[in-house]
RODO-2510 file (C-alpha; in nm, 4 decimals, decimal comma):
residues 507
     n   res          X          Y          Z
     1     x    10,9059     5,2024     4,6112
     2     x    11,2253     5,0572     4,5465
     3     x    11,2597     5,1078     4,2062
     4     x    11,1761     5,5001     4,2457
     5     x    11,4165     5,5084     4,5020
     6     x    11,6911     5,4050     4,3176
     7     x    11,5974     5,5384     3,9728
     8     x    11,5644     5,9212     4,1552
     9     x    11,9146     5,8520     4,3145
    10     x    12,0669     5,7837     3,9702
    11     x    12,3162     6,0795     3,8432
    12     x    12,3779     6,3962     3,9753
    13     x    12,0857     6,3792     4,1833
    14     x    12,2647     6,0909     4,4189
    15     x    12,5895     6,3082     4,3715
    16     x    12,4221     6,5959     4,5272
    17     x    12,2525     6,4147     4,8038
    18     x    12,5736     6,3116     4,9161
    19     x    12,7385     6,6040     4,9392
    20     x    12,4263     6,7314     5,1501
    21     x    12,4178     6,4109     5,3667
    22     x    12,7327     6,4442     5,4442
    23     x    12,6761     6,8021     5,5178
    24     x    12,3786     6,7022     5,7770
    25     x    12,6464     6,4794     5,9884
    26     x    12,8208     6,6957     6,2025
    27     x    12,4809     6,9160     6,3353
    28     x    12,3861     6,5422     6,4754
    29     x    12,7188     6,6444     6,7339
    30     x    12,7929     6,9446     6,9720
    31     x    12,7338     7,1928     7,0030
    32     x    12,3495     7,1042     6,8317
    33     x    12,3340     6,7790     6,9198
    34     x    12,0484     6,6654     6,6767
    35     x    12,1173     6,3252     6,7032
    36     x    11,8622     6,1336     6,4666
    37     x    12,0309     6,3210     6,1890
    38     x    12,3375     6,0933     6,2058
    39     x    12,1324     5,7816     6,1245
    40     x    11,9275     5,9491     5,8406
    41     x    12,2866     6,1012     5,6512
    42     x    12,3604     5,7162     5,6596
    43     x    12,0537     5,6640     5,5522
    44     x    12,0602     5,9247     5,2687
    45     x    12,4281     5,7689     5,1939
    46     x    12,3738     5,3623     5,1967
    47     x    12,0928     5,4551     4,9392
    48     x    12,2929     5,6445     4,7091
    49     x    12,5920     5,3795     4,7266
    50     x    12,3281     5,0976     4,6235
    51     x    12,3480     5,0586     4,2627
    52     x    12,6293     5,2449     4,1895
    53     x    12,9482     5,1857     4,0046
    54     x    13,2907     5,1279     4,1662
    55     x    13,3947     5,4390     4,0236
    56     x    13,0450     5,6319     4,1120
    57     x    13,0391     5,5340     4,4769
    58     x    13,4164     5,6471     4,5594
    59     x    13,3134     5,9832     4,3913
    60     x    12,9733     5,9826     4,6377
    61     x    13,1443     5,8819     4,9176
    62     x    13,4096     6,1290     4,8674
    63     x    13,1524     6,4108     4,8196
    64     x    12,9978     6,2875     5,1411
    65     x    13,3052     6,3445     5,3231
    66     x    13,3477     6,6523     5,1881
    67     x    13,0523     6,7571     5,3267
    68     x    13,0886     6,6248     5,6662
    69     x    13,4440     6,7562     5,7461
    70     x    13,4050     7,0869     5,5206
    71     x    13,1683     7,1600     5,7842
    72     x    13,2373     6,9469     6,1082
    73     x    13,5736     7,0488     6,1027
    74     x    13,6003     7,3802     5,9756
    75     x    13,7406     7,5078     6,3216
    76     x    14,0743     7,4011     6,1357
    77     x    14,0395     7,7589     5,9490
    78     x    14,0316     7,9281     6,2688
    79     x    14,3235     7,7384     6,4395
    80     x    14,5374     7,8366     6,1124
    81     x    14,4305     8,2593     6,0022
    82     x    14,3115     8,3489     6,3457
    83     x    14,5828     8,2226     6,5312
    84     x    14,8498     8,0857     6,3232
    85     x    14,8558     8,4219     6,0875
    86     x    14,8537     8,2887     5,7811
    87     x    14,6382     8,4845     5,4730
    88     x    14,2858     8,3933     5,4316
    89     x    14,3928     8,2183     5,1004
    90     x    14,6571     7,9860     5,2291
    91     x    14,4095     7,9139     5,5455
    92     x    14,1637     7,8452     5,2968
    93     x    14,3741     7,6033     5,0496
    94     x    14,5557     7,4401     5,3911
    95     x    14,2152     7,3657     5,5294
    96     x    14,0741     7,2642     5,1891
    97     x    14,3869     6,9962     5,1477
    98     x    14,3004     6,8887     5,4576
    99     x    13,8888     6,8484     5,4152
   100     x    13,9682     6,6272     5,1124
   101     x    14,2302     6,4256     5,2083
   102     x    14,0185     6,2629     5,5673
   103     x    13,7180     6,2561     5,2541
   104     x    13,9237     6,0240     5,0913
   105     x    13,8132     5,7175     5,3803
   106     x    13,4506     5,7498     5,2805
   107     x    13,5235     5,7548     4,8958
   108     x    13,7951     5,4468     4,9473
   109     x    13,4645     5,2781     5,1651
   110     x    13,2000     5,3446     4,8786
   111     x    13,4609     5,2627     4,6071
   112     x    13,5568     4,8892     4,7614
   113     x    13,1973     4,7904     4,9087
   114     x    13,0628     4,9198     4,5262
   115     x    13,3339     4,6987     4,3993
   116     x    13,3312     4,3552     4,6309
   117     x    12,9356     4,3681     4,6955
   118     x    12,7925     4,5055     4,3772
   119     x    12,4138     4,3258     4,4168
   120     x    12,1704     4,4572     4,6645
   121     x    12,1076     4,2082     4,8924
   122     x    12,0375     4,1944     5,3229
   123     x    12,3771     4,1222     5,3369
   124     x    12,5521     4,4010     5,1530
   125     x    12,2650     4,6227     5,3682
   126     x    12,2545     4,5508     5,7172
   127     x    12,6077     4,3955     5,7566
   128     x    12,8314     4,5223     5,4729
   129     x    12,7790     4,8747     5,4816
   130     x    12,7424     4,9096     5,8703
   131     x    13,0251     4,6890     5,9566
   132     x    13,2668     4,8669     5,6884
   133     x    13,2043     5,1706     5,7585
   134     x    13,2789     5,1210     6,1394
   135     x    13,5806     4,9764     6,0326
   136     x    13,6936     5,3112     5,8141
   137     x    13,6210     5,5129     6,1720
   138     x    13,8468     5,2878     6,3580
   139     x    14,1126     5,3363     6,0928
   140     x    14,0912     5,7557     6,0617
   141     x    14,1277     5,7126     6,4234
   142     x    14,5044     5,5191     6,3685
   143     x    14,6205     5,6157     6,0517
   144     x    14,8716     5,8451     6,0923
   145     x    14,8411     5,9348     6,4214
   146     x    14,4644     5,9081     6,3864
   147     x    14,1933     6,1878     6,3545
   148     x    13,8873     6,0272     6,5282
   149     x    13,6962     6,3282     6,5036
   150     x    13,3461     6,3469     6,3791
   151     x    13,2613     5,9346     6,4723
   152     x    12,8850     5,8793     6,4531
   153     x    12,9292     5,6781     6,7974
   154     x    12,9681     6,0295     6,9673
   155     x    12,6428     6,1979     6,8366
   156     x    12,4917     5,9791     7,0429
   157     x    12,6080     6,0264     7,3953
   158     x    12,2844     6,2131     7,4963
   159     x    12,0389     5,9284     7,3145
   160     x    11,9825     5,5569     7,4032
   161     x    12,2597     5,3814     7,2040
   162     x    12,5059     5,5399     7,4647
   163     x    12,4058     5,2328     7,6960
   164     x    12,6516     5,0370     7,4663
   165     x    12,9559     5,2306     7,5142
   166     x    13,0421     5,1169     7,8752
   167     x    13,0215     4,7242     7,6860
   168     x    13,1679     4,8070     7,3166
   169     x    13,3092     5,1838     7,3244
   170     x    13,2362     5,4690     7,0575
   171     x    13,3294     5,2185     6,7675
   172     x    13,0153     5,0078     6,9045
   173     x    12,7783     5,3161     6,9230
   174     x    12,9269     5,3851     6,5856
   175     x    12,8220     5,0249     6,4816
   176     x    12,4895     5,0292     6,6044
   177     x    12,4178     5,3990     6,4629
   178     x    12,5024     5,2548     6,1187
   179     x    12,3240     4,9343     6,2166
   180     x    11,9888     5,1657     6,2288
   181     x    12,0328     5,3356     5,9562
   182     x    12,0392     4,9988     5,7686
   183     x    11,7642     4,8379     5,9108
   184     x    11,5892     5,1933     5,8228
   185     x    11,6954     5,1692     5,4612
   186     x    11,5165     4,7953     5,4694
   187     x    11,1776     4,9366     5,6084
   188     x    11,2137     5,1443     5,2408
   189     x    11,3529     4,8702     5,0582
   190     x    11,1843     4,5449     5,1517
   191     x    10,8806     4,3264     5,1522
   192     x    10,6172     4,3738     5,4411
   193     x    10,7922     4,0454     5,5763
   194     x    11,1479     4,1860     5,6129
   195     x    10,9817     4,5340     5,7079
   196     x    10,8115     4,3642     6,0092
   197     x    11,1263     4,1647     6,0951
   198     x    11,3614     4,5049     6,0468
   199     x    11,1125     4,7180     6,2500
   200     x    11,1566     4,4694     6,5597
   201     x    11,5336     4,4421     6,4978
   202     x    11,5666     4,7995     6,5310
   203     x    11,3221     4,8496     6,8288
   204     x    11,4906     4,5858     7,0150
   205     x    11,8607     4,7015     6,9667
   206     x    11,7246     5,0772     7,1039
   207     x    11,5249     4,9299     7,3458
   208     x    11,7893     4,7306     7,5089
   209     x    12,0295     4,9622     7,4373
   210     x    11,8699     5,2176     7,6498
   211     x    11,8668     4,8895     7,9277
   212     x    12,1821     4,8651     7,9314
   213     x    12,3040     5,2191     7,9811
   214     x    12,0895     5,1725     8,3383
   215     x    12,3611     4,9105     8,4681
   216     x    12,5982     5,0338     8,7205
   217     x    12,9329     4,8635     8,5974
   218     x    13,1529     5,0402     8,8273
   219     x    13,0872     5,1895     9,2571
   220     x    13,2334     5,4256     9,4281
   221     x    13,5463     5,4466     9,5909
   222     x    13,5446     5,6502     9,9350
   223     x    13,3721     5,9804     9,9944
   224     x    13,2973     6,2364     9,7197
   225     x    13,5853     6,4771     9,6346
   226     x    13,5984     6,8814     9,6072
   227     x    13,7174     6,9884     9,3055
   228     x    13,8173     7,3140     9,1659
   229     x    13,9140     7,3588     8,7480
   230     x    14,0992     7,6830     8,7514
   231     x    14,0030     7,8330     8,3685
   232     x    14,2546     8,1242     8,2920
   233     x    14,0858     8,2520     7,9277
   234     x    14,4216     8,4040     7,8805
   235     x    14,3918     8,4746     7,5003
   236     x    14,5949     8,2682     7,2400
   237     x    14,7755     8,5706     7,0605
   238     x    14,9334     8,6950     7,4118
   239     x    15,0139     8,3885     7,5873
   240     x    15,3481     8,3430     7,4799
   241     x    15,4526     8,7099     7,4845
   242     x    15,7171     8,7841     7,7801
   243     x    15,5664     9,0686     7,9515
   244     x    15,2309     8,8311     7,9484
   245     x    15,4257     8,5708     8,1838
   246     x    15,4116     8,7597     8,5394
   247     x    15,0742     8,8705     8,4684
   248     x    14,9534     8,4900     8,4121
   249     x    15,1162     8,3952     8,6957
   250     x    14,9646     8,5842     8,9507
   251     x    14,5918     8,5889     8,7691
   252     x    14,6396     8,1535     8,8212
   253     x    14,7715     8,2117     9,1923
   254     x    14,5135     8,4251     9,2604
   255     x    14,2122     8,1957     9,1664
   256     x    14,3762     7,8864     9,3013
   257     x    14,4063     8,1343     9,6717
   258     x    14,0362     8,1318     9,6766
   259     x    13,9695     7,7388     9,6473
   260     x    14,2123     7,6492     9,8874
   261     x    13,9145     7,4389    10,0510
   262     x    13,9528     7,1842     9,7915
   263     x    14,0810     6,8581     9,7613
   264     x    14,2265     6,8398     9,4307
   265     x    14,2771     7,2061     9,1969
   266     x    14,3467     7,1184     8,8321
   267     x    14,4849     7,3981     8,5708
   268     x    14,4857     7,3541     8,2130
   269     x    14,7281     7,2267     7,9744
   270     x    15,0157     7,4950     7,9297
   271     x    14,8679     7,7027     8,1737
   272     x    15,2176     7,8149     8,3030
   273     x    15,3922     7,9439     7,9821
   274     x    15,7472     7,8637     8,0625
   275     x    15,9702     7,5707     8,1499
   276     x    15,9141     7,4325     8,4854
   277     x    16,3371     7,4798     8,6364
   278     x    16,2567     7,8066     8,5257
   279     x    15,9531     7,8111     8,8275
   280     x    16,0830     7,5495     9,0216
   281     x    16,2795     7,6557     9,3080
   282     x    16,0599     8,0117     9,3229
   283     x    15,7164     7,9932     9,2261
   284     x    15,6286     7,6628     9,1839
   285     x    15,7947     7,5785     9,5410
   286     x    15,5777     7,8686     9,7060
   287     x    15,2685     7,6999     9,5601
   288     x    15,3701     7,3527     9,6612
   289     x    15,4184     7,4797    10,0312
   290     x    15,1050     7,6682    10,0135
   291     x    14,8956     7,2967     9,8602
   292     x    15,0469     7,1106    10,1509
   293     x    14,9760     7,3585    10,4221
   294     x    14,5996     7,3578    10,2899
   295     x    14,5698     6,9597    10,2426
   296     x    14,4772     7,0622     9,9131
   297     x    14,6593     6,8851     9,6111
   298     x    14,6888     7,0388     9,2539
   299     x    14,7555     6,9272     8,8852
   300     x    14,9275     7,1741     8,6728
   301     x    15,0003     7,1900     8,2956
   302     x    15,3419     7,3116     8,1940
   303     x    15,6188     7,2567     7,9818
   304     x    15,9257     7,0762     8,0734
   305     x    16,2828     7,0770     7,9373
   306     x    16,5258     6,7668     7,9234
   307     x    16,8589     7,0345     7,9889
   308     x    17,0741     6,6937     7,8302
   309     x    16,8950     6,6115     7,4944
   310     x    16,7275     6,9551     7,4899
   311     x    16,4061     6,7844     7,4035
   312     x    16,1022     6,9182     7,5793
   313     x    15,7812     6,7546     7,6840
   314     x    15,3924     6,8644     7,7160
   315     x    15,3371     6,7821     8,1147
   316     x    15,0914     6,7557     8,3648
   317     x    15,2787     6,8275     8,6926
   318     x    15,1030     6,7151     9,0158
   319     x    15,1843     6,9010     9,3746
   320     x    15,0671     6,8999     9,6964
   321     x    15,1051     6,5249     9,9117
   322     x    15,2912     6,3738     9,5995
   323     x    15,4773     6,5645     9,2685
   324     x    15,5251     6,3778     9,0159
   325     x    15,4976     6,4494     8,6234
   326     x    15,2622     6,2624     8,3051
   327     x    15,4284     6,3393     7,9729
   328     x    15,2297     6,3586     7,6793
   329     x    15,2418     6,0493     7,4464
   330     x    15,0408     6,1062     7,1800
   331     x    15,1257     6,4222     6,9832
   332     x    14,9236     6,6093     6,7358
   333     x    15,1159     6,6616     6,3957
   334     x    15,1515     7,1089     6,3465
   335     x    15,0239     7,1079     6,6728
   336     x    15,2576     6,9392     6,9417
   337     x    15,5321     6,9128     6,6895
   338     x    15,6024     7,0026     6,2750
   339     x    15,6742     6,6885     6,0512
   340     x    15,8874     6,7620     5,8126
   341     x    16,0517     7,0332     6,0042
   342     x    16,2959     7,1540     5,7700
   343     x    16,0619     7,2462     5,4662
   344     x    15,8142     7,3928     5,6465
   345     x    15,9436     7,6340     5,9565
   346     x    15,8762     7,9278     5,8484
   347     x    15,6504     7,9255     5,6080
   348     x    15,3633     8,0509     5,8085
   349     x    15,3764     8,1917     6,1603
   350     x    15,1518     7,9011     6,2438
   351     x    15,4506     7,6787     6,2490
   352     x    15,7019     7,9081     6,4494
   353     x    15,4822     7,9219     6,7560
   354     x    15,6663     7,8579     7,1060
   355     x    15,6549     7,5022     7,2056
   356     x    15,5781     7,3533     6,8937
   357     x    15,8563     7,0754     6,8860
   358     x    15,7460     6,8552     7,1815
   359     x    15,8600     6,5007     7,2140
   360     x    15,6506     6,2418     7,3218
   361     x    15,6743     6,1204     7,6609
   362     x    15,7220     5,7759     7,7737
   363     x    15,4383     5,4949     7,6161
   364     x    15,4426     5,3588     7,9865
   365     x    15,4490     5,5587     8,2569
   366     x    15,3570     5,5490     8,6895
   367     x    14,9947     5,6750     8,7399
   368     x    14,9829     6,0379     8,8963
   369     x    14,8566     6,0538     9,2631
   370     x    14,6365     6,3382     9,4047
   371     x    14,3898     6,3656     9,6954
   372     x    14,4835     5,9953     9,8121
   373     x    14,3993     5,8136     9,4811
   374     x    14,5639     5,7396     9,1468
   375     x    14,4835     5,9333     8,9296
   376     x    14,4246     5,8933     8,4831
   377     x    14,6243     6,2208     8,3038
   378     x    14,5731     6,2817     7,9290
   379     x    14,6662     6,6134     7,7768
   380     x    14,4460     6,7579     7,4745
   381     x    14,3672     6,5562     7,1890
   382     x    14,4689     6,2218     7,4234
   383     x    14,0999     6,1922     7,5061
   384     x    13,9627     6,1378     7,1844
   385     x    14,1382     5,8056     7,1882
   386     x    13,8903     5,5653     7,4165
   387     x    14,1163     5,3215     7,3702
   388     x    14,4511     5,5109     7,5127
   389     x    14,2505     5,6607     7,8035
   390     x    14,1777     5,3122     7,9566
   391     x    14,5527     5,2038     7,9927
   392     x    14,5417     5,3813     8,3027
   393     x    14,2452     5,1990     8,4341
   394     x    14,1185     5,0017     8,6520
   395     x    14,3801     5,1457     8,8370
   396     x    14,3040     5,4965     8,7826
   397     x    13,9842     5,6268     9,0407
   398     x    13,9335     5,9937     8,8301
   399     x    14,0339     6,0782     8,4919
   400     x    14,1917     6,4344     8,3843
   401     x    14,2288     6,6151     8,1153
   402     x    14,3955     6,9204     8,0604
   403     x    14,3554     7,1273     7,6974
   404     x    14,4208     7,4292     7,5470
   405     x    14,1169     7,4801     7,3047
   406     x    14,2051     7,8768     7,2742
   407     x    14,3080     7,7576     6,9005
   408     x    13,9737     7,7551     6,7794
   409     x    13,7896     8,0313     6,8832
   410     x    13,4433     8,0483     6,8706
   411     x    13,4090     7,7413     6,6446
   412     x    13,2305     7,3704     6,6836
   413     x    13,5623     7,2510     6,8302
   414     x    13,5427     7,2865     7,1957
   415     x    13,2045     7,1577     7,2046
   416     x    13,3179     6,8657     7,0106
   417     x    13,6084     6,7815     7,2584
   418     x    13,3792     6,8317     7,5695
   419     x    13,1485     6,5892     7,3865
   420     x    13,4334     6,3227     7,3647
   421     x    13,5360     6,3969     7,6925
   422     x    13,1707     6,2662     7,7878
   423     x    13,2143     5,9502     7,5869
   424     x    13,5291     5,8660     7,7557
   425     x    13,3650     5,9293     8,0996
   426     x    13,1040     5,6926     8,0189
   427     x    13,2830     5,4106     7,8716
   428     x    13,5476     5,3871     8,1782
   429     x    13,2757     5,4720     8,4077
   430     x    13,4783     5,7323     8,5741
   431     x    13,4558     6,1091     8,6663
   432     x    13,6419     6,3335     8,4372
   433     x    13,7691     6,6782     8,5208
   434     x    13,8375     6,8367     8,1980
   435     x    14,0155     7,2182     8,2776
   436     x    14,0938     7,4367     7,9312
   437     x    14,2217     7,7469     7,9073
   438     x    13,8803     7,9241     7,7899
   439     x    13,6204     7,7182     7,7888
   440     x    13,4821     7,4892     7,8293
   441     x    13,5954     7,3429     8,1449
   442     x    13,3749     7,0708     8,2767
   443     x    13,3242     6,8435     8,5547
   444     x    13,1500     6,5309     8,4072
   445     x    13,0100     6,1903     8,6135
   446     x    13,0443     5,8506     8,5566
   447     x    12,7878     5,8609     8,3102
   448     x    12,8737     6,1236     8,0857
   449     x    12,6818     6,3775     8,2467
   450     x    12,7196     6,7037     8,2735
   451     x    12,8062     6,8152     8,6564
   452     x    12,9032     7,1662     8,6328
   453     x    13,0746     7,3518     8,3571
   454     x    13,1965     7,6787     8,2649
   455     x    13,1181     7,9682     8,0336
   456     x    13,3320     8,0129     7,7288
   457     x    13,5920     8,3103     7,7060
   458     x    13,5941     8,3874     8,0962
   459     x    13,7612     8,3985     8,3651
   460     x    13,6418     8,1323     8,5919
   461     x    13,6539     7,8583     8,8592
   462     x    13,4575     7,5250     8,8088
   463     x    13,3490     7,4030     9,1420
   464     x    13,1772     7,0501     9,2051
   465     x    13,2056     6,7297     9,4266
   466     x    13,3330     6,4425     9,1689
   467     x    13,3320     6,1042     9,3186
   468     x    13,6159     5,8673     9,2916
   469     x    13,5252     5,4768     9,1272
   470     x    13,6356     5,1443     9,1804
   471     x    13,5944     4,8401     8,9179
   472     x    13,5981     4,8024     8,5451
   473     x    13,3534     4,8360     8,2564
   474     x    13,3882     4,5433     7,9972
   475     x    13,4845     4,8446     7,7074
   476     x    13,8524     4,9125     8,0020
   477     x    13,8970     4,5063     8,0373
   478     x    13,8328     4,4396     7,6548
   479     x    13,8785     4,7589     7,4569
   480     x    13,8398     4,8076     7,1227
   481     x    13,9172     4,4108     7,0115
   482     x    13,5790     4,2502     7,0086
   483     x    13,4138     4,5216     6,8223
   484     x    13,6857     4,5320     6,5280
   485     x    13,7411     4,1269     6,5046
   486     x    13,3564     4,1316     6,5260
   487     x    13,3385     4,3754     6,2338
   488     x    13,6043     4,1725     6,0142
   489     x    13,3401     3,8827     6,0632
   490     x    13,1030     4,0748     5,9274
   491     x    13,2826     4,1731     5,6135
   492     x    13,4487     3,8294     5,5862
   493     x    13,1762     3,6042     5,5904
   494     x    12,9085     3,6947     5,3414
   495     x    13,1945     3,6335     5,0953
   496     x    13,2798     3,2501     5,2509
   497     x    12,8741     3,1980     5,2540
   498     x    12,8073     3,0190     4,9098
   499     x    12,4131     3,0931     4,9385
   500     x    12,1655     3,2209     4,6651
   501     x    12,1214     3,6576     4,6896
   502     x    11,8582     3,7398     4,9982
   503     x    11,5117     3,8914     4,8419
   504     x    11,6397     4,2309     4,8225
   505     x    11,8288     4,1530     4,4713
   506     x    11,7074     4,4197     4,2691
   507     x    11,9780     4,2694     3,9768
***
């Protein structure tokens, strides 16, 4: 069995079954969510890294990740022709830049684990390749600025290896995911010794995984509270337009009039599209009066201007019993801001939108308060970083999150976000209130679940109880440390070990 395996995977045939593994990935996350299919592209791409050359397995692995963000993150064409105006052709050659550059961590992973680890052995299967290519996720996801996007741990938030996150995080799922699809690649591989011994591995890391996720790591804090996500669906190509501002105004006033029963109202990121001492003493001072006459706090996205420096910040502004304001601190290259400002403004209309020079706020700043408890603020893309999220807790009884998503249409993005959003929900073990501008806004528990939501590209009010927590899940005392120190282990010690090759040396 081995031997056919490996002699069918030789030449163009492995080449081509790594571009379609990689291709399989992303339809294991939102908004398809066919999670098995993340363990068998591993699968499909362990195999065809085997027995091949340095130089073979960078090309595989580079064709792999071709695959897997050509189509998990093709939303990046939207964000750029739709709404950034640029022709289909430089859309096209931006996104295709951008495709095979993040390809370039799989190829660099095939390429060095071809290189250091060139005989098939247990080692090189179930704690080489799993451990590595954790590793290469938790490095997209901090290399330059990070791109976390697309990491396996996520596919998983609706199957049994979730249990791990509150314990380990996504880089743990992602471990364990990759774990699998070793010990998978052994039941094809090995002896009916090491098949037995693989089979029971795998059963009892699922098995117990799925024990796990049943713990209760953190309680509740007080009585449940009434929440209201106030989604706009003001589209991206008039937002910005002046006669578009009065008219966005009233439509948020208006839906925030009829939840006045609530304890906490949250509106998106940007929701307001002008500086805030351009609303201060008017609008947003009738609205604060309004909040406090109703009991009823409120968390607002808007922009706001440093009249000094003449830098401005993305902010979440909070009103009602306490104001206060959370600048944004990790910003999203041609999104938040334009690197290399002076080459490229004006080439496309993509990078001359309004507000598209923030600075980043603050790294440490006061926790937000609203309806009586503290409360953990990220802005957009923030929430994609587990690690980042949990500075605010234990401290922190609710986390929010306030987006604009109207960038990418009707594309796998916003389904991807909401599925991080779950992640990071489940590995604090907090509620998360997650308002975007059109969809989809989501109320989600301390276990990742779904509460309510909304429809996408509507006008609408998300309406649930969400239920403020007390404590702390190991993954918000011990973040992200014990996995990656644990998978440097892993990659460290086969080569101290100065043992004979395991029985699966096929050279």
């Amino acid at each position: 069995m081995k031997q056919i395996l490996l002699r069918n995977l030789a030449g163009w045939r492995g080449d081509a079954l790594s571009l379609l593994a990689g291709a399989l990935l992303p339809l294991a996350f939102a908004p398809l969510g066919l999670f098995p299919l993340a363990l068998l592209a591993l699968v499909l791409l362990f195999s065809v890294w085997l027995e091949a050359s340095p130089r073979r397995a960078l090309w595989r692995g580079w064709l792999f990740g071709v695959g897997q963000f050509g189509v998990g993150v093709s939303w990046v064409y939207v964000a750029i022709h739709d709404f950034g105006y640029a022709s289909i052709f430089l859309a096209s050659c931006l996104t295709a830049l951008f495709v095979a550059l993040l390809a370039l961590f799989p190829a660099v992973l095939g390429y060095l684990v071809a290189r250091f680890s060139p005989v098939i052995e247990w080692k090189k299967i179930l704690l080489i390749f799993p451990a590595a290519w954790t590793l290469f996720e938790w490095l997209r996801g901090w290399v330059l600025t990070g791109f976390p996007w697309l990491n396996v741990g996520y596919s998983q938030i609706d199957a049994p290896l979730a249990g791990l996150a509150p314990v380990f995080g996504v880089y743990g799922v992602s471990w364990a995911v990759a774990f699998s699809a070793g010990l998978l690649l052994t039941l094809l591989l090995a002896g009916k010794k090491q098949r037995i011994g693989a089979l029971a591995a795998l059963s009892a890391l699922w098995v117990g995984a799925a024990l796990l996720g049943q713990m209760q790591w953190t309680h509740a804090q007080g009585s449940p509270l009434r929440v209201a996500l106030v989604q706009g669906n003001i589209p991206q190509e008039i937002k910005w337009q002046p006669e578009q501002v009065q008219r966005t105004l009233d439509l948020y006033l208006d839906l925030t009039r009829q939840h006045w029963g609530s304890d906490l109202i949250v509106w998106p990121e940007a929701a307001l599209p002008v500086f805030y001492h351009q609303l201060a003493d008017t609008y947003l001072a009738g609205l604060q009066n309004e909040a406090r006459t109703h009991r009823t706090d409120m968390l607002i996205g808007i922009s706001v201007l440093e009249r000094e420096s003449q830098r401005y910040y993305n902010s979440m502004l909070s009103l009602g019993s306490s104001s206060g304001f959370y600048y944004k601190r990790h910003l999203v290259p041609f999104g938040d801001y334009l690197p290399f400002d002076d080459w490229l403004r004006g080439v496309i209309g993509f990078f001359d939108l309004p507000m598209s020079g923030y600075s980043a706020g603050p790294a440490t700043q006061p926790l937000l308060e609203a309806a009586g408890y503290k409360i953990g603020v990220s802005i957009c893309y923030e929430d994609v970083f587990g690690e980042e999220v949990i500075q605010a807790l234990p401290q922190a009884a609710l986390l929010v999150n306030g987006t604009n998503n109207a960038w990418y249409g009707d594309s796998f993005a916003p389904h991807q976000a909401l599925q991080m959003s779950r992640m990071r929900a489940l590995e604090a073990g907090r509620y998360m209130l997650r308002a975007t501008t059109n969809g989809i806004s989501a109320v989600i528990d301390a276990r990742g679940g779904i509460v309510a939501r909304s429809p996408q590209f509507a006008t609408h009010v998300v309406t649930a109880a969400a239920q403020p927590m007390a404590g702390a899940t190991p993954y918000v005392r011990w973040g992200n440390y014990p996995v990656v120190i644990a998978l440097l282990l892993a990659l460290v010690w086969p080569a101290l070990r100065a043992t004979k090759p395991g029985r699966f040396r096929v050279k």
